[in-house]
N, C-alpha and C positions, 0 to 999 in steps of 0.2 A: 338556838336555831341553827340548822346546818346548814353551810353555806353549798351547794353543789353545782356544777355548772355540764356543760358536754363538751367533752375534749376530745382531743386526739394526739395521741403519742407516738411517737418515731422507735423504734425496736428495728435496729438492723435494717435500715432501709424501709421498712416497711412501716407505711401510714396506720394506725390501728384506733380504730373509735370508743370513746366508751364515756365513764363518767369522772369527774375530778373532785372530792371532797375536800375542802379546806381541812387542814389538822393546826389547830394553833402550834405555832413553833416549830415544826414539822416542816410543814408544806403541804404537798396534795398527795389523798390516797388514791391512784387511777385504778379503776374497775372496767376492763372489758366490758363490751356490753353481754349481756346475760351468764356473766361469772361471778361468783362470789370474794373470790380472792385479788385482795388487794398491790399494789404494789405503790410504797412510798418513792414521790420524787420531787425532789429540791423546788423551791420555790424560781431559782434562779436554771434551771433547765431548759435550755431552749429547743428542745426539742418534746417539748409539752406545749399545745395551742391549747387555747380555753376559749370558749365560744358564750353560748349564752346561756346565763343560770337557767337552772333546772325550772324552777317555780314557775320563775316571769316570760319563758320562754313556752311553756306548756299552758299557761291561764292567756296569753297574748295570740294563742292559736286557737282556741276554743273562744275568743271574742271576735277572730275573725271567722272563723265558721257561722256562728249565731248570725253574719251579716251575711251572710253567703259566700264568704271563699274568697282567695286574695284575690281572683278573676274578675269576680264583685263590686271589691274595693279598688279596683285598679281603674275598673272602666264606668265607677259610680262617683267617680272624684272631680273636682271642679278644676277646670286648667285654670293654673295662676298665672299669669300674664302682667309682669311688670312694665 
């Protein structure tokens, strides 16, 4: 299974969006968003963010659609008051 997440990588000052595939032993393959061409970088690059996997970030937005939207779930939630 492939691990992918949404990242953003630093290139000469500039913030640039896209995708982060896990490469065992490697590190990540970052893909601009809508290019095919990959570019490897080091696991320990810190100018690589990774944010949240692809799958659970995409299936976790379509369950809050199905409830109506995070507007929804914001203002349909129970105040907790300890």
């Amino acid at each position: 299974m492939r691990i992918v997440h949404y990242a953003s990588l630093l290139v000469n000052d500039d913030e640039v969006s896209g995708t982060a595939e896990l490469v065992c032993g490697s590190g990540y393959l970052f893909r601009k968003d809508g290019e095919r061409r990959a570019t490897l970088v080091s696991y320990t690059d810190p100018n690589l963010l990774l944010f949240g996997r692809v799958d659970l970030t995409d299936a976790q937005y379509l369950e809050d659609e199905l409830r109506g939207g995070a507007a929804a779930i914001a203002c349909s939630r129970a105040m907790e008051v300890a």
